[in-house]
C-alpha positions in Angstrom: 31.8 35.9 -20.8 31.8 38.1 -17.7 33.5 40.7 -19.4 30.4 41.0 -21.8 28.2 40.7 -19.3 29.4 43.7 -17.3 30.0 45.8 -20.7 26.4 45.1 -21.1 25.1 46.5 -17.6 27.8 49.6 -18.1 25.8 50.2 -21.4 22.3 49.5 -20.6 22.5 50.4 -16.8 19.9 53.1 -17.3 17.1 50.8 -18.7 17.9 48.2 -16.1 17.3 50.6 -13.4 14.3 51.7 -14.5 13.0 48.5 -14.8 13.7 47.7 -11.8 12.2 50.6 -10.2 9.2 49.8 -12.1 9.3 45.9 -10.3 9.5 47.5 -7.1 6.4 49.8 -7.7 4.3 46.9 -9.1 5.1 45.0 -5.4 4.2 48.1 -3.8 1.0 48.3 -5.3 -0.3 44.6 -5.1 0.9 44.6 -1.3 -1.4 45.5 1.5 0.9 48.0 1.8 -1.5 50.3 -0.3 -4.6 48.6 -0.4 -7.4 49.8 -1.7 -10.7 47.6 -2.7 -10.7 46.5 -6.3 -13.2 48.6 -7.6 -10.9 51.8 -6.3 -7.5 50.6 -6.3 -7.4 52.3 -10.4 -8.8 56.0 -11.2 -7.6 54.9 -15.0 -10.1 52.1 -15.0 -13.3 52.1 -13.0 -14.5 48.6 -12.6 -18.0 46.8 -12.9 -18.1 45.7 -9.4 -20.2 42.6 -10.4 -17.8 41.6 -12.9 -14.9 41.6 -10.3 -14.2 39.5 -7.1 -13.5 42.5 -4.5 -11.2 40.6 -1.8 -12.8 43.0 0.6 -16.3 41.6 0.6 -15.5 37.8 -0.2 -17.1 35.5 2.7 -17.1 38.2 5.6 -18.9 41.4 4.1 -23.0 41.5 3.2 -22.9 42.8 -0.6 -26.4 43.8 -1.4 -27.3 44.4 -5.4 -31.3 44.0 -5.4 -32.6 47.7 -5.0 -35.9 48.7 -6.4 -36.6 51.9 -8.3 -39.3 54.2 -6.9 -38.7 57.1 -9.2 -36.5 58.7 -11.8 -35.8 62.2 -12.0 -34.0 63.6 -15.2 -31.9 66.3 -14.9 -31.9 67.2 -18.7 -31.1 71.2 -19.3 -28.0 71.6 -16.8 -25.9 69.3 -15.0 -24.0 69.7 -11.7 -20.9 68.3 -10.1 -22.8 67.0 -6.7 -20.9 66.5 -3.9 -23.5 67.0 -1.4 -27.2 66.0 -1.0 -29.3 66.0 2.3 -33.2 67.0 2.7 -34.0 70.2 4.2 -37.4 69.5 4.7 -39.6 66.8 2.8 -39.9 69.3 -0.3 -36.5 70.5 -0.3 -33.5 69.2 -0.9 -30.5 70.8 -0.9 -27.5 70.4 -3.1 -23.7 71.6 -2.5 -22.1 71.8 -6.2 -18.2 71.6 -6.5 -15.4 72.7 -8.9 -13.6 76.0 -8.7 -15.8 78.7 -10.4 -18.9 76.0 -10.7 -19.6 75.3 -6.9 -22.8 76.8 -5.3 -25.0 76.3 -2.9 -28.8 75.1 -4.4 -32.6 74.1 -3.2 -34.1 71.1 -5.3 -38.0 70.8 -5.1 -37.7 66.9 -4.4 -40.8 66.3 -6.4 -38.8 66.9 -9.5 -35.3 67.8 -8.6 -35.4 71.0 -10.4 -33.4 73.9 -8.5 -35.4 76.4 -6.8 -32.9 78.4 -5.9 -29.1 79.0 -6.4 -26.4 80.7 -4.8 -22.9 80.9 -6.3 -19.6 80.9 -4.0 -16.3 82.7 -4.3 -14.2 81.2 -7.2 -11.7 80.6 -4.4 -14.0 77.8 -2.9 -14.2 74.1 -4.1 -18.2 73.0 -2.3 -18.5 69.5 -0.8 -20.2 67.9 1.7 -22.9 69.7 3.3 -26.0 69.2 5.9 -28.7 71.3 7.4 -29.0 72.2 11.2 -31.4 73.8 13.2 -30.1 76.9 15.7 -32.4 77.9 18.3 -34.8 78.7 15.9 -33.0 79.6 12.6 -32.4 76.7 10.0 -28.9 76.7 8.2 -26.9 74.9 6.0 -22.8 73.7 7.0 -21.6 73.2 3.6 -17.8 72.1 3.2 -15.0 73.2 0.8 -12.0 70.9 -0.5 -8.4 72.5 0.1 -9.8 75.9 1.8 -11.0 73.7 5.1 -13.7 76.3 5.7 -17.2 75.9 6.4 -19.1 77.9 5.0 -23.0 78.6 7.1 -25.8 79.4 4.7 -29.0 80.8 5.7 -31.2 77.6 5.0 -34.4 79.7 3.0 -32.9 82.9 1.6 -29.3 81.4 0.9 -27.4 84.2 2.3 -23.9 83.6 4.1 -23.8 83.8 7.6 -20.2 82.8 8.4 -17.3 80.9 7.7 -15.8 78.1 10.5 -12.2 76.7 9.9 -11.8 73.0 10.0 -10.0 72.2 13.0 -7.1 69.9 13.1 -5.6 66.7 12.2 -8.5 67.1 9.0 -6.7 68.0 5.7 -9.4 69.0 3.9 -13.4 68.5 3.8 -15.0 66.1 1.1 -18.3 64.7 3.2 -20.3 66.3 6.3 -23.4 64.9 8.4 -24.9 66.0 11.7 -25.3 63.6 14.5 -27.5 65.1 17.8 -25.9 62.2 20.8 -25.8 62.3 24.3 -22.5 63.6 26.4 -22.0 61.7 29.8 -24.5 63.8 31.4 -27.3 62.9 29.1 -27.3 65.9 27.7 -27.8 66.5 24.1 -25.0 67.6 21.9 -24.5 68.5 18.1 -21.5 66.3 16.6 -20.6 66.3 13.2 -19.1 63.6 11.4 -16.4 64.9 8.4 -14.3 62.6 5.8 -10.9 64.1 4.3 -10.2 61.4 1.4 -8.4 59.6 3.9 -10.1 56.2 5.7 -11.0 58.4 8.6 -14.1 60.1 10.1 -13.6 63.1 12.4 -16.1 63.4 14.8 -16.6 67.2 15.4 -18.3 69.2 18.7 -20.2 71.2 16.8 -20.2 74.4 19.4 -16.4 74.3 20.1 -15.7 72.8 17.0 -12.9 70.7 18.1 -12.1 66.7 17.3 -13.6 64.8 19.5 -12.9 61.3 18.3 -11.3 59.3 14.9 -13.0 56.4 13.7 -10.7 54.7 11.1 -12.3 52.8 9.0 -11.6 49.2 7.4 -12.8 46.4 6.6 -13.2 42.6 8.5 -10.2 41.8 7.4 -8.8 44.7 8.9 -7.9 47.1 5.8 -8.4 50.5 5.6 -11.1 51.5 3.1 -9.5 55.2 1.6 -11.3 58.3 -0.1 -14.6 58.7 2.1 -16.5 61.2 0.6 -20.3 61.9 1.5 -22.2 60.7 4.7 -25.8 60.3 5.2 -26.8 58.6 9.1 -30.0 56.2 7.9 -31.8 54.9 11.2 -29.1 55.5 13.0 -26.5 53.9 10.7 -23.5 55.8 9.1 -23.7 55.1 4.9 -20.8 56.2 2.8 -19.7 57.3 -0.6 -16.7 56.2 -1.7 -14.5 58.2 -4.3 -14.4 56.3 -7.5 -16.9 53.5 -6.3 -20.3 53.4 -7.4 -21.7 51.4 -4.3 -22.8 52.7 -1.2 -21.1 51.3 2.7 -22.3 50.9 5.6 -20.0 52.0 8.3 -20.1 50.5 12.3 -19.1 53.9 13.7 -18.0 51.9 17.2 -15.3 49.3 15.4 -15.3 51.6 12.2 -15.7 48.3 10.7 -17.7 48.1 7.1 -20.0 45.1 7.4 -22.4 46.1 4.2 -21.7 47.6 0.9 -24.8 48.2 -1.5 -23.8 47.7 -5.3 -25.3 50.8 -7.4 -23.3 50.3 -10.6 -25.7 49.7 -12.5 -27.3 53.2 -11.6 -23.7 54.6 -13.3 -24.8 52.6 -16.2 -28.1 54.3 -16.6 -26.8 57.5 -16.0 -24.3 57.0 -18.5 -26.6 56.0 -21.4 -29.0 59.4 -20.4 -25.5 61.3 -20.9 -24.7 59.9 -24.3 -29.0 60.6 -25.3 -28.5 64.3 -24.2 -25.2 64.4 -26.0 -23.9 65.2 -22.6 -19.7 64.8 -22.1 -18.6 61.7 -19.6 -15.7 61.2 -18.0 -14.3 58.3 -15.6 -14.5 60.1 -12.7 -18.5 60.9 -12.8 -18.8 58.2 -10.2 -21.8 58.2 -7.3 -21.8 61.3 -4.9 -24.9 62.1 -3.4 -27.1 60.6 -0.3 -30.2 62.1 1.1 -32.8 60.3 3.2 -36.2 61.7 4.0 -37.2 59.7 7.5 -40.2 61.2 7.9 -41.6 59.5 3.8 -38.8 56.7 4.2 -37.6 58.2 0.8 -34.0 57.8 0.0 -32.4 59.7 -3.3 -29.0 59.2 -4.7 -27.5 60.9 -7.5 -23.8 61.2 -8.9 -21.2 63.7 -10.3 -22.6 65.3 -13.7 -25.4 62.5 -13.8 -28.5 63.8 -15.4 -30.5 61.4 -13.4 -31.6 61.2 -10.0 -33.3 58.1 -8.2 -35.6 57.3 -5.7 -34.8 53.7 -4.6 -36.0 51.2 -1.9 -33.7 48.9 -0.5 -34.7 46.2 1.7 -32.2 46.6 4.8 -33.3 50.1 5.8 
């Protein structure tokens, strides 16, 4: 009987270590070892989040889905890969468009959402993130690119390029950007800017020396990391986030780095999706929510996604 038993492992000794090896991965992956929430912890499968039980926000994390619609804006002749959305002013929005040999630089009129004007980048640049700051007197845009770690400084009305700024270090690349004017010790106001990688940390950035200042890692109450933070938008004074592959917003407490509210959007990818299929338009898994921009001075906030033909308006009750 033993002698069988080892003539079968000689023979089969292959297929047994590769099933093996596929045991081992499977532990790996339903460890905290590499956890992600269970609406991202698959970019095969992208979850309903209201059909799931995320173990991130069970009993210890606010999870809001009532959000009214204010308006809908439909994006029907072209549609863009967004990666960045922010108001330059309350008629203007810009937009900061990714993919190598798509990304540019655009203005929206936010009564419509149709582009004012465009400005293409290099092929060599990937846009991302991006936010608009006012220098002394001139208004420009930082807009972020993916592997390059440049920033790239757009004059904010004629779209010309100023400059480019390397990212410093320990960031690996750019995905999401948003200005913060704080105090220093002295009481003396200072431009920071806060900058995701993909990773679960935010860089905090002096924006004149344009060196890392601080690293908020961020997780959740049950101390996990939350990965792939993409696109930033400070609302009252609170840090929301995009989340790669996750069609809900979170809300980020930038002292702990602790998320203590996540607003449910999916059904936003729903609606977007169903415009797609009516316009004929291709989707794929990945066209997941990127894109926050909040107008303080009408209280309007607008979100959008990758290739979605529609853009919202929306009211929630919490800001």
């Amino acid at each position: 009987m033993a002698q069988k038993f080892l003539i079968l492992l000689r023979k089969h000794k292959n297929k047994l270590f590769f099933i093996g090896l596929g045991l081992f991965i499977a532990f790996v992956i339903n460890s905290e070892f590499l956890y992600l929430p269970e609406e991202l912890s698959t970019k095969s499968q992208i979850k309903n989040s209201s059909q799931t039980k995320d173990p991130i926000t069970t009993n210890t994390i606010k999870r809001i889905q009532n959000f009214t619609i204010i308006n809908t804006y439909v994006r029907e002749d072209k549609l863009f890969y967004t990666q960045g959305l922010t108001f330059k002013d309350s008629d203007t929005i810009v937009e900061s468009v990714g993919l190598y040999g798509e990304s540019a630089i655009q203005l929206l009129d936010s009564k419509n959402m149709k582009v004012i004007k465009n400005q293409m980048m290099d092929t060599k640049y990937f846009g991302e993130g991006c936010d608009v700051v006012i220098n002394d007197t001139q208004e420009e845009i930082y807009q972020l690119t993916w592997r390059e770690r440049k920033i790239l400084v757009w004059d904010a009305n004629d779209l010309t390029l100023k400059k480019e700024i390397d990212l410093p270090h320990p960031i690996a690349e750019g995905w999401g950007l948003v200005k913060r004017i704080e105090k220093d010790e002295d009481e003396k106001e200072i431009l920071n800017f806060y900058i995701t990688d993909g990773s679960n940390k935010i860089y905090v950035v002096d924006g004149k020396i344009w060196k890392v200042k601080k690293i908020i890692e961020v997780k959740t109450i049950q101390n996990r990391p939350l990965y792939y933070l993409n696109e930033l938008e400070f609302i009252h004074g609170k840090l929301w986030a995009n989340v790669y592959y996750s069609n809900s917003l979170f809300l980020i407490n930038i002292e702990t780095g602790i998320v203590d509210t996540i607003l449910d959007l999916s059904s936003l990818e729903k609606l977007a999706r169903n415009k797609a299929n009516e316009l004929n338009k291709k989707w794929q898994k990945d066209y997941v929510m990127n894109g926050i921009a909040y107008d303080f001075i009408n209280d309007r906030l607008i979100v959008t996604g990758k290739y979605w033909p529609l853009i919202w308006e929306i009211k929630v009750g919490i800001l």
